[in-house]
Every structure is written in structure tokens, then in C-alpha cells.
N, C-alpha and C positions, 0 to 999 in steps of 0.2 A: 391223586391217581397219576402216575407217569407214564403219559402216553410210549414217550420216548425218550434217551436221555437227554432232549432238546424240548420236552415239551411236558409241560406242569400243569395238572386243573385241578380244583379246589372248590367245595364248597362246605360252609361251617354256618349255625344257628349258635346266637347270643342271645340272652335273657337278662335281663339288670334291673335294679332297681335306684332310684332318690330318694330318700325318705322324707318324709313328712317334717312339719315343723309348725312357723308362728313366727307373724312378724308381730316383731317387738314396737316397730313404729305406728302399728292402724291406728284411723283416727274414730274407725268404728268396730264394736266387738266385732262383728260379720265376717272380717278381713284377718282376724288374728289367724288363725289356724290355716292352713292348707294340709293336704292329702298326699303322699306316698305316690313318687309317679314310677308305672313298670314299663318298660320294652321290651319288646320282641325284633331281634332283626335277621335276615337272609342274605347270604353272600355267596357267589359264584366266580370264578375267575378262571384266569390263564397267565401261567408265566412261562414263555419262550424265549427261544435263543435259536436263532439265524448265522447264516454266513459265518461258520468256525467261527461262533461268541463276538464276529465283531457286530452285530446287530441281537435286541432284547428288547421284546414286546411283549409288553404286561398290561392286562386290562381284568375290572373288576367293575361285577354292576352289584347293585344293592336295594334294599326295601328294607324299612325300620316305621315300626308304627310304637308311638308313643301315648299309653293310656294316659290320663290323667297329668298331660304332660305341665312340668311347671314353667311359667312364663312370667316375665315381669311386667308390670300397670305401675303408673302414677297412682298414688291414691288420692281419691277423689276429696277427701279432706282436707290432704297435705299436699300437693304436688310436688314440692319439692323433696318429698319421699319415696323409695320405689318398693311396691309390694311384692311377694311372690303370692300367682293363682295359682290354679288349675287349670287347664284350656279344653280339658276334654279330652280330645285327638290331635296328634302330629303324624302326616305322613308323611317320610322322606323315601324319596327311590332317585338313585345316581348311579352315573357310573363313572371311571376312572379311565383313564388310557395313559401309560408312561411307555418313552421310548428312547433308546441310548443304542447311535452308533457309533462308530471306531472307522471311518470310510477310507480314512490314510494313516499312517503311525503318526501319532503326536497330535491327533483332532480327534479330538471326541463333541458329541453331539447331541444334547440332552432335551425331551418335551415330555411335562403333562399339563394333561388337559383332565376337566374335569364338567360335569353337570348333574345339576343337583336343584331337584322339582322339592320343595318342602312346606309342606301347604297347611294350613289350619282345617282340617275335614268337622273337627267339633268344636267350636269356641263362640259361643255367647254371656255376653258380660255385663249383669243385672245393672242398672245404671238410674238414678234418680229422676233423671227424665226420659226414662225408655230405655229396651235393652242393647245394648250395643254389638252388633252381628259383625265377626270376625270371620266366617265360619267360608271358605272358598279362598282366604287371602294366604298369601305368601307369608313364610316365618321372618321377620324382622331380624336384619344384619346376618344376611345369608345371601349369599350372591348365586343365581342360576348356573353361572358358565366360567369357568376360569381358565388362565393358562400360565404356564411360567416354561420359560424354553432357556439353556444355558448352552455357550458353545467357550471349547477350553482348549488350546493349543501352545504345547512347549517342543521346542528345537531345541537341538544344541549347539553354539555358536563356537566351544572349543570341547576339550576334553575337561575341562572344571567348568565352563560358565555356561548356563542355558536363558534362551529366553521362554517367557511364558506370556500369552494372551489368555484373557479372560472377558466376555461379553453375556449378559443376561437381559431377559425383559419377561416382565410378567404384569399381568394385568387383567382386571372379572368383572361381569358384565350383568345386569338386571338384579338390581339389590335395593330392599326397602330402607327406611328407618324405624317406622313405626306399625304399630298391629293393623291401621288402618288401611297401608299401602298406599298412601298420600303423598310424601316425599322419598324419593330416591337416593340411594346411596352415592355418594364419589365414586369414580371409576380411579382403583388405586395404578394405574399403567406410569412401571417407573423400568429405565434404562439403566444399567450399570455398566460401567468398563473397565480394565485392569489393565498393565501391563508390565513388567518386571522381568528381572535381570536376577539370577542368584546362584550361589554355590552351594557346596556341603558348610559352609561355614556361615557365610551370611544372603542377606535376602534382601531388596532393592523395589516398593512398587509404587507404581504412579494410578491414581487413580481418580474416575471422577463419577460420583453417585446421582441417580436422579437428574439424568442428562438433558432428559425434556423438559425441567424442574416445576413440574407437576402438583402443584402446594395441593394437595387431594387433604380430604377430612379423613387423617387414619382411624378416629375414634370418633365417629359421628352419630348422634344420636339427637332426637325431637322427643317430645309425648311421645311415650308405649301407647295410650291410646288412640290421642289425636295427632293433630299438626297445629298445636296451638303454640310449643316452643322447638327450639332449635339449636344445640349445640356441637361442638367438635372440637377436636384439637385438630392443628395440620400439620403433615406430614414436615419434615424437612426437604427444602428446597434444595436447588443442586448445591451439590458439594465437591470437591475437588483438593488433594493432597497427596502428599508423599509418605511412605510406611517404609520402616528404615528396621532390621531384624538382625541380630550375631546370634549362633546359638554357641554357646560355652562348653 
């Protein structure tokens, strides 16, 4: 619906489904099969545009309830195997906020931020010594709170050659590994910076990644059930080079 032609709100229902399947690896019949997961989700938002388009604010909140949702377990035979279950329920509700100004010609100035509650509301998981209760914990490799903010600035130093700046940081906050909610995620918080020199013909940039050189777990993961192991790969450490471009 268009308030104005500066201001946009939106709201749409989605329905989906995962189908069903069979792990091929259980090391008991019990575990072969799983079940068909459906959602249901609600979206609501706003996209504006401020001060003559040099200011745009965009924000969206959400609610996503996942029946039958499917999640992955060690299995308790294999560990070195990963099952798909069922969990029951997943509820996710978030919201989003992006913002992009223009505050002088040649600066532009980019955020979102993000939070995102996603919680296991039904998940109990039959277990040979008792059953194992998920059911209140946070979804595994989901982080609560996020942000990524970019700022971007080119001049022009003649009538062919401009310079350009470029600086980024992003970085998310309250993230589990496992179903159990036992071990915490790395906090991925990396620095980028650019700076460069270029024409209509060629392009010149000096750069250096991961300036706090942050060695975080990008892909970290324990037991889906417990905290009994522990693995990751890490990120790359800072970096630092020259990027050299002709276009033909």
C-alpha cells in the first residue's frame, strides 16, 4: 500500500513445505524415516525514502512457526553420522532495519541490523538413557543480533582519475553450536578496508581484510546433541593486497 510516493508498507503470508525422506546412514531402523516439515510465516514492513531519496529506511518484522521442523542429531550409534529428525516446533520472530544515506555527494552510508528470537517451542528427543528435552533452547547456528554497516566514498582528483574509499564492519552476537545450548558460537566481528585510484580504462586497489585478524570459527560446529565434541574451520586472518584491473 502506498502511503505516499516516499513511503511503502507491505504485508504477505508464506506457506512451504520440506518433504519427507530417510537417512540412509541410521544405525537403527527408528531413525530411518523422518516426516514432511510445513511453515507458515507473517511479514509486515515499511520502505521509505527521506530528505529528496538521500535517506531510506527500510524495516521488516516477522513470525515463522515451523511444524514438524527438520533438524539435525548425531546419531547415537554412529556419531560420526548426522541424522535428520523432526523437532516438533520452531518458532522464529525477527526483525530487520536497513539504512542508506547520501549526507554529502560522493559518501554514501550503509546499516542493517538484524534480531532474530528462534527457539525450539517442541522438541524432545527419545534417548536410551532418558529423554533428551530441547524444548525452550535456542536453534543451533543462529545468532540473536546481527549488524553489518559499509561506508563508501569516491572524489574526483581530475577529470579522468577518481579516488575511491571503502570501509566495512559487521559482526553477530548470542549464537549456540549445539541443540543443547552448551557451547557458544564465535563472534564473526571482521574489518574491511579499500582504497583505490581508477579511470574509464583501468582500476588500482589497495586493500586489507580482517583488520582486527579475528581467526573466529566461520564454520563451527560440536554434537547437535551434546557438548561432547568440537569442531570448526577458522576464518582467514588478516589479509592485505593490491588488485590491479584494465577493462578491454
Amino acid at each position: 500500500f502506498s502511503v505516499s510516493d516516499d513511503v511503502l508498507l507491505y504485508a504477505k503470508i508464506v506457506t512451504g513445505f520440506k518433504a519427507g525422506g530417510f537417512n540412509s546412514v541410521a544405525g537403527r531402523i527408528a531413525h530411518l524415516p523422518f516426516d514432511e516439515e510445513k511453515t507458515l510465516s507473517y511479514e509486515v514492513g515499511a520502505k521509505t525514502s527521506w530528505l529528496d531519496d538521500r535517506l531510506r529506511v527500510n524495516v521488516a518484522v516477522f513470525q515463522q512457526t515451523r511444524e514438524d521442523a527438520l533438524v539435525l542429531i548425531n546419531d547415537p550409534d554412529m556419531p560420526i553420522n548426522s541424522l535428520g529428525v523432526n523437532a516438533g516446533e520452531i518458532e522464529n520472530r525477527g526483525v530487520e532495519l536497513e539504512l542508506s544515506a547520501q549526507p554529502i555527494p560522493g559518501l554514501r552510508l550503509m546499516l542493517a541490523a538484524g534480531y532474530l528470537d528462534a527457539e525450539f517451542t517442541d522438541f524432545v528427543l527419545p534417548g536410551d538413557d532418558g529423554d533428551l528435552v530441547f524444548t525452550g533452547n535456542r536453534m543451533p547456528r543462529t545468532f540473536k543480533y546481527s549488524l553489518t554497516s559499509v561506508a563508501t566514498y569516491v572524489r574526483p582528483l581530475t577529470e579522468t582519475l577518481s579516488l575511491s574509499l571503502y570501509g566495512s564492519y559487521r559482526n553477530a552476537w548470542d549464537g549456540y553450536i549445539n541443540n543443547d545450548n552448551s557451547m557458544k558460537l564465535d563472534q564473526p566481528e571482521v574489518v574491511d578496508l579499500r582504497i583505490g585510484v581508477e579511470t574509464e580504462a583501468w582500476k588500482l586497489v589497495g586493500f586489507v581484510d580482517n583488520v582486527l585478524d579475528n581467526r573466529y570459527k566461520s564454520s563451527e560446529f560440536g554434537s547437535l546433541v551434546t557438548s561432547s565434541r568440537h569442531r570448526g574451520t577458522f576464518a582467514p586472518g588478516r589479509t592485505y593486497g593490491l588488485q590491479a584491473s584494465y577493462r578491454f
